[in-house]
VOGU-3710 file (C-alpha; in Angstrom, 3 decimals, decimal comma):
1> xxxxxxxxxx> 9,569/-25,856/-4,120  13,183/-25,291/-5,145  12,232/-21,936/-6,931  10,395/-20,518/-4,086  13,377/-21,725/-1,321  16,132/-19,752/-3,699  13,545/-16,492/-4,116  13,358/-16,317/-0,233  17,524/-17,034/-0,031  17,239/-13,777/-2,655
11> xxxxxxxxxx> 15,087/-11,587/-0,728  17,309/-12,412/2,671  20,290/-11,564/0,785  18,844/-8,250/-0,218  17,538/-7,213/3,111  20,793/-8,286/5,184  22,426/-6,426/2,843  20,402/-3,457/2,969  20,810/-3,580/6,746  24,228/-3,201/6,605
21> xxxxxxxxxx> 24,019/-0,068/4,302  21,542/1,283/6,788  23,548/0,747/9,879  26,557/3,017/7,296  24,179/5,494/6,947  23,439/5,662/10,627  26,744/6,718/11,716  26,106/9,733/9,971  23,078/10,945/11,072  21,928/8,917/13,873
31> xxxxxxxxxx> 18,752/10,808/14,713  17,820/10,599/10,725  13,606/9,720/10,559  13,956/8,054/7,285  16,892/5,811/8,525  15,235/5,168/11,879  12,136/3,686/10,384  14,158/1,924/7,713  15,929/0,198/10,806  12,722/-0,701/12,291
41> xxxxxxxxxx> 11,272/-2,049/9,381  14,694/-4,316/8,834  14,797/-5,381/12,248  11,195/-7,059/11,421  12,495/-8,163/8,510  15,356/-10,036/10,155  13,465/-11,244/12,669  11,304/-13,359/10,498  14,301/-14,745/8,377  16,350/-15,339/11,546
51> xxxxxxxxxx> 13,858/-16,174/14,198  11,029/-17,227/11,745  8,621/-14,431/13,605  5,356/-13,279/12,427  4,222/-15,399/9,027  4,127/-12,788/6,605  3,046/-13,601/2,824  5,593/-12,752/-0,290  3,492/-9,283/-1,288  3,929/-7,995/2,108
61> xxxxxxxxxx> 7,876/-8,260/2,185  7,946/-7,006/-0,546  6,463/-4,034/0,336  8,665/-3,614/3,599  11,373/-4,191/1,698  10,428/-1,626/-0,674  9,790/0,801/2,191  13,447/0,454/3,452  14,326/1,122/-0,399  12,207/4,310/-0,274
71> xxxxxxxxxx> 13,405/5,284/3,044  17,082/5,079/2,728  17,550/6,363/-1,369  15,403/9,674/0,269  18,249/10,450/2,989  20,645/9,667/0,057  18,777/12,022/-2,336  18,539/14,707/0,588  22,554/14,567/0,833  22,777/15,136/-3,363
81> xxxxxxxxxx> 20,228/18,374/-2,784  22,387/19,567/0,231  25,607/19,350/-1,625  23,869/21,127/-4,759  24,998/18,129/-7,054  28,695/17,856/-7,500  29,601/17,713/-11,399  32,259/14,910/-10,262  29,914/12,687/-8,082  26,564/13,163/-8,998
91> xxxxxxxxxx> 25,958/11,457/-11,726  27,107/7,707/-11,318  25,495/8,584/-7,764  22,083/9,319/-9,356  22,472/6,191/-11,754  22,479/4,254/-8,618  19,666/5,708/-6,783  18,046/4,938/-10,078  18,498/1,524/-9,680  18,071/1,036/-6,236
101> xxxxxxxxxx> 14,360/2,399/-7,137  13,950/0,546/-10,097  14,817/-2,974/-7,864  11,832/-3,526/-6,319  9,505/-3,689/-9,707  12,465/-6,383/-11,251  12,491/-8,078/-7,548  8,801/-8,075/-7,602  8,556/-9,747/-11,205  11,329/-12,364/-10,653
111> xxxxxxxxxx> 10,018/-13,582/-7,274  6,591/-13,062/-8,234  5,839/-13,811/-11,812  2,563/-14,939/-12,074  1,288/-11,406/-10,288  1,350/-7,956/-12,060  3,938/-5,854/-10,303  0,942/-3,167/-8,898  -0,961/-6,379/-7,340  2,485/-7,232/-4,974
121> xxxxxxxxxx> 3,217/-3,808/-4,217  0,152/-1,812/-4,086  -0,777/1,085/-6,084  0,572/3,300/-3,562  3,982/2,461/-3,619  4,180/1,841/-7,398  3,520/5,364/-7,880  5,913/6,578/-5,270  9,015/4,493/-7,279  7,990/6,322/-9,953
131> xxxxxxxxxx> 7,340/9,988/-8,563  10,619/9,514/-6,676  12,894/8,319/-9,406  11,144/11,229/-11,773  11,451/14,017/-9,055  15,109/13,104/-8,636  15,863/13,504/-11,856  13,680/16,967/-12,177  15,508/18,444/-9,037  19,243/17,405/-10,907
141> xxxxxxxxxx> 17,928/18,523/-14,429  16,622/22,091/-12,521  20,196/22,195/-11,031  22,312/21,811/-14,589  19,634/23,898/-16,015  21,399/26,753/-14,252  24,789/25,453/-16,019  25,235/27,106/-18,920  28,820/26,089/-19,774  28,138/22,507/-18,187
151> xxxxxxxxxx> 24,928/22,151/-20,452  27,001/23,110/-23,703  29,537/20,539/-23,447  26,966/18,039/-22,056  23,884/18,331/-24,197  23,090/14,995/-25,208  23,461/13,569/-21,372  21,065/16,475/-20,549  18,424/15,552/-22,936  18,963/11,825/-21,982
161> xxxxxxxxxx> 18,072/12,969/-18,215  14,898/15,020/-18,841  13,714/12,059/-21,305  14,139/9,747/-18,744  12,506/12,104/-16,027  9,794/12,908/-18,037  9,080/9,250/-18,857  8,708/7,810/-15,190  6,822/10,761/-14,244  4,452/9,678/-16,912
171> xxxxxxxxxx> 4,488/6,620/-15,772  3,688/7,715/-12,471  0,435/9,536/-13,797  -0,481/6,362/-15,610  -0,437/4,005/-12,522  -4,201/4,589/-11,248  -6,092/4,252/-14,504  -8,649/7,703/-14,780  -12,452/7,232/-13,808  -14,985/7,343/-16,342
181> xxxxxxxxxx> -17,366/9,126/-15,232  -20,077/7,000/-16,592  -19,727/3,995/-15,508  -22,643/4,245/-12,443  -20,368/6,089/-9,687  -22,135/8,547/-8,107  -20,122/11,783/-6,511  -21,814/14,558/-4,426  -18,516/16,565/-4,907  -18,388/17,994/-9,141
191> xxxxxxxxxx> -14,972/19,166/-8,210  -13,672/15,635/-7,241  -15,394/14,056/-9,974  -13,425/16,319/-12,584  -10,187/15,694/-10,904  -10,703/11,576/-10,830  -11,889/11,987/-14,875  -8,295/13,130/-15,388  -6,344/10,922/-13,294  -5,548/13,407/-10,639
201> xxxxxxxxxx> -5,870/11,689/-7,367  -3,349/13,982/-5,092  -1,154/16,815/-4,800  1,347/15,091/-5,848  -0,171/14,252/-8,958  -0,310/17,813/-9,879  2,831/18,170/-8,643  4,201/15,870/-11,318  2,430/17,602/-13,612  4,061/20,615/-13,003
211> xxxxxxxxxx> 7,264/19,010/-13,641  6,929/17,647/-16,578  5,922/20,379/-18,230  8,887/22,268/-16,685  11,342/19,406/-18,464  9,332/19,457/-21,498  10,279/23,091/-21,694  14,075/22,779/-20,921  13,984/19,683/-23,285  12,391/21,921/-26,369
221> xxxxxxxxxx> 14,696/24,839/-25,439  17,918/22,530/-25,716  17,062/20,024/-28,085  18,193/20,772/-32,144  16,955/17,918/-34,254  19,321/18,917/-37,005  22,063/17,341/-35,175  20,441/14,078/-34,519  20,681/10,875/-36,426  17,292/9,525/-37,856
231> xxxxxxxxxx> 16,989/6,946/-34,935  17,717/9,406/-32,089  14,814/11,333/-33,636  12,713/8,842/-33,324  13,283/7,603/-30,206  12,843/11,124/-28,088  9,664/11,953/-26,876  7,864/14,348/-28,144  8,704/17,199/-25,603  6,205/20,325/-27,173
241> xxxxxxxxxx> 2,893/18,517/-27,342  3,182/16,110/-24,029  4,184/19,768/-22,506  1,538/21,659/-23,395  -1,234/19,109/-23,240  -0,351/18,151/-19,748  0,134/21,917/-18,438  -3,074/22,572/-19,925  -4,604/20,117/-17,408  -2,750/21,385/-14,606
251> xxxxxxxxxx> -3,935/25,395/-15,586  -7,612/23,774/-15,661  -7,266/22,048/-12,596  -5,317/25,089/-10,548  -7,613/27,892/-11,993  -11,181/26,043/-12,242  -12,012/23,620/-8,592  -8,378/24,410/-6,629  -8,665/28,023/-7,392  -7,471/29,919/-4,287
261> xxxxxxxxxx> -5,527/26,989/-2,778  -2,641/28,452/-3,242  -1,439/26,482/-6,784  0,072/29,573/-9,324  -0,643/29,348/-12,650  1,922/31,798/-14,094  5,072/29,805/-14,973  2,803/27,558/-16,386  0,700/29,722/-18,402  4,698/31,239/-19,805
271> xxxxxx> 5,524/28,111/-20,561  2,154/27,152/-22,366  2,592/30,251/-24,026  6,101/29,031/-25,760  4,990/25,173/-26,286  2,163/26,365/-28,240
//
């Protein structure tokens, strides 16, 4: 009884806290969508702390609360994009959107422990920390990529952010395991059934895809071994082959059942073409 009274004082703290960041926000962009709903959602959220309102079970706060998470770190992100990354600010900005993204899995296993992390949150939003975390780290990686000078003195920290990019878009791609085709499902659609064998499930998936062949790329352009220590070695991932083995899945899925849907191949295939 005492553990679950001080996780619900934790989860209160969190979302009065997150209201008042909102309500920040707010006076900068009133009319923002993202921060609208992520007021609404608090105000429900309040109300059933304050008021005791509509019983609501742990999984599903957790959820809301992750939505306001979502919500707010995308108007965030959308100011980083608009301001084209400052060198100054950016990073120990991005380490905290980072976090702020990475909360509700730890806040999810501390108040939660005796359910996996995807049963409390949904498969849904799992992949969306993920994909959102990984695509932020893509779009600042793309816009250093373009720094030649910046990239020379800061190697290392680039490497560190496409290894970390690449990783929870991996993750991301590994949330929804891949149907097996023979275990009795029966699909009238070939094309869908190909897609589901290899754990595509939306654009987005291919999407991610894309970009982590894209980082894989930057990753093998940059990276010189020779330099390393033994342990930094073996810690990086292996940027060539999970490159080229996941743009060869996107090139089979954009060229065989999406062909004419408007996905291009060719950076891909020039990329492929280097990998290999």
């Amino acid at each position: 009884m005492a553990d679950d009274y001080r996780r619900g004082v934790e989860l209160e703290r969190r979302i009065f806290e997150l209201d008042s960041k909102c309500a920040s926000l707010r006076t900068e962009k009133q009319d923002d969508d993202y921060l609208q709903n992520a007021s609404s959602i608090l105000d429900k959220l309040k109300n059933y702390y304050t008021h005791g309102g509509e019983s609501s079970s742990l999984p599903r706060l957790l959820q809301d609360y992750t939505q306001v998470i979502l919500d707010i770190t995308f108007y965030e992100e959308n100011k980083l994009v608009d301001q084209e990354f400052p060198e100054d600010t950016s990073p120990f900005t991005i380490q905290q959107l980072l976090q702020d993204l990475t909360e509700p899995e730890v806040l999810s296993g501390r108040l939660a422990p005796a359910q996996e992390v995807q049963s409390v949150l949904g498969q849904e939003l799992l992949e969306c920390l993920y994909w959102r975390r990984g695509a932020l780290l893509y779009m600042y990686c793309h816009t250093l990529h373009q720094r030649k000078q910046w990239i020379k003195k800061n190697k290392a920290t680039f490497l560190k952010c496409l290894q970390e990019g690449v990783r929870y878009l991996m993750r991301m791609l590994q949330v929804r395991s891949s149907v097996k085709l023979n275990e009795g499902v029966v699909f009238h659609d070939a094309a869908t059934a190909s897609f589901l064998a290899e754990g595509i499930f939306s654009d987005t998936h291919l999407l991610t895809m894309m970009y982590i062949g894209e980082m894989c790329f930057w990753a093998v352009k940059y990276e010189d071994s020779s330099t390393d220590a033994a342990e930094h070695r073996e810690e990086r991932l292996h940027f060539r082959d999970i490159g080229a083995q996941i743009l060869h899945k996107y090139v089979l899925a954009c060229e065989g059942p999406l062909q004419g849907q408007g996905w291009n191949t060719e950076n891909a295939k020039e990329i492929l073409s280097i990998l290999q």
